[in-house]
Residue, then its C-alpha position, 0 to 999 in steps of 0.5 A: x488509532x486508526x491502522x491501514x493495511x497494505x496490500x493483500x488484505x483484500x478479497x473478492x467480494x469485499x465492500x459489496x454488502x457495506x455499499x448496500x447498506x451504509x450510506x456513508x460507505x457508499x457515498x465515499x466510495x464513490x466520491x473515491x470512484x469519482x477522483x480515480x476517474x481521472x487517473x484510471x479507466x475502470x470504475x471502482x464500484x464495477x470492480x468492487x461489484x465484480x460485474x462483467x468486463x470489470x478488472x480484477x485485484x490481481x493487477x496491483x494498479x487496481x488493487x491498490x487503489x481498489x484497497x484505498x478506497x475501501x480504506x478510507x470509506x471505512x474511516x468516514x463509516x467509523x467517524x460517522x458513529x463517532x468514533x474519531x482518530x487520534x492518531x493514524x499509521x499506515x503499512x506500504x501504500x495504507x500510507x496514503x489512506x492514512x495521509x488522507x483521513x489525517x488531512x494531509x492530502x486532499x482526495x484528488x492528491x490521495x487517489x494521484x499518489x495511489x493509482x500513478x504510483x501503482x500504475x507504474x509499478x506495473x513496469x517491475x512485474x515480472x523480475x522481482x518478488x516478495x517474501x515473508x520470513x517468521x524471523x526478527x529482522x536482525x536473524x533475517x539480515x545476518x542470513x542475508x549476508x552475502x546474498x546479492x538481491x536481497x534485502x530487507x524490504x518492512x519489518x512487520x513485527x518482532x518474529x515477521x519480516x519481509x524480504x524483497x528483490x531479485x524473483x529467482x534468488x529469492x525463491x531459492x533462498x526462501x526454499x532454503x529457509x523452508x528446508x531449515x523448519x523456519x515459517x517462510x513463504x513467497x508472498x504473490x507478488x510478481x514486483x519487488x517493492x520496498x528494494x532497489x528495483x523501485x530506483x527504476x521507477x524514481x523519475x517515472x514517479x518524480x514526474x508524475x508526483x510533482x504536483x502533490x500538494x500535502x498540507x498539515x493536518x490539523x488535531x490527527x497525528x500522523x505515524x510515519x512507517x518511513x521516518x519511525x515516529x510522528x510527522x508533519x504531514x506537510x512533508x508528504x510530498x511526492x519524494x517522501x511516496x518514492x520512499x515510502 
């Protein structure tokens, strides 16, 4: 099974050594590189390279796609010793890399959905906010109730969930959290994905989405971290990336 984060595995520096030595990294990065080309205007090995003038992965419409790449460049270096997917999972926007080395979108379709859908992401920043809790899911939605903003936003595993919402009521209810001894910080995010505030950007990503042709793959089963089990991968259209 092949796992894709989402976003905030990356680093500065990430992918350069592999671009220098694997052949099949390198080539893949710049097929992705090439893709991007017509929806964003830096060039990825620049920003993977960190040269001069270059954005950085602290912008989440260069990240994300930045991630993606490395991603599924990873995945072809991994088949090209053989070793060969079953299945694949993705967390948040790893769904895409996930879609992609499934056969269920194309490369031009995968680097649409990821660099249209960070783009407009950008038109949260600044209001929202992220957090993670060190508590089962059922704990943190009692502790949310009757709070306004809030809400559960991923369940990452048994005692890790993500809280998502409005920035201010978040910060002090983590704080609150803090106080108790319980493991709780910000994550350093300045949207709030995976809420309501994302409603805002629906026809935004309706319109540039619409024409995201998924397919089925053929020998790959796809988990999808929206429906909770294995899906066609036919119906990864561009509604099922809102929701995801």
């Amino acid at each position: 099974v092949f796992v894709f984060p989402g976003q905030g595995s990356q680093w500065v520096g990430m992918a350069v050594e592999l671009l220098d030595v694997s052949v099949v990294f390198r080539e893949s990065v710049e097929a992705c590189g090439e893709a991007l080309g017509e929806f964003v205007e830096w060039d990825l090995v620049g920003v993977l390279r960190g040269v001069e003038g270059a954005p950085g992965l602290d912008r989440v419409d260069v990240v994300q796609p930045v991630l993606f790449a490395v991603m599924v460049s990873l995945a072809a270096v991994w088949r090209s010793v053989g070793v060969v997917p079953a299945a694949v999972v993705g967390h948040s926007q790893g769904e895409i890399a996930a879609a992609y080395v499934a056969g269920g979108l194309s490369l031009r379709d995968a680097v649409r959905v990821v660099a249209l859908r960070s783009g407009a992401l950008v038109g949260l920043s600044g209001v929202g906010g992220m957090g993670s809790v060190g508590l089962p899911v059922g704990e943190v939605e009692a502790r949310l109730v009757g709070v306004s903003g809030l809400s559960v936003a991923a369940v990452n595993g048994p005692s890790s969930t993500v809280v998502s919402g409005d920035a201010g009521v978040l910060e002090e209810w983590v704080a609150g959290l803090v106080d108790e001894g319980i493991r709780a910080r910000l994550i350093a995010v300045d949207y709030a994905s995976h809420s309501a505030h994302v409603e805002g950007i629906r026809g935004e990503l309706a319109e540039v989405l619409g024409g995201v042709v998924p397919r089925s793959s053929s020998g790959v089963a796809f988990y999808s971290t929206v429906e909770g089990g294995v899906v066609d991968t036919s119906v990864l259209d561009g509604e099922y990336w809102y929701r995801n």
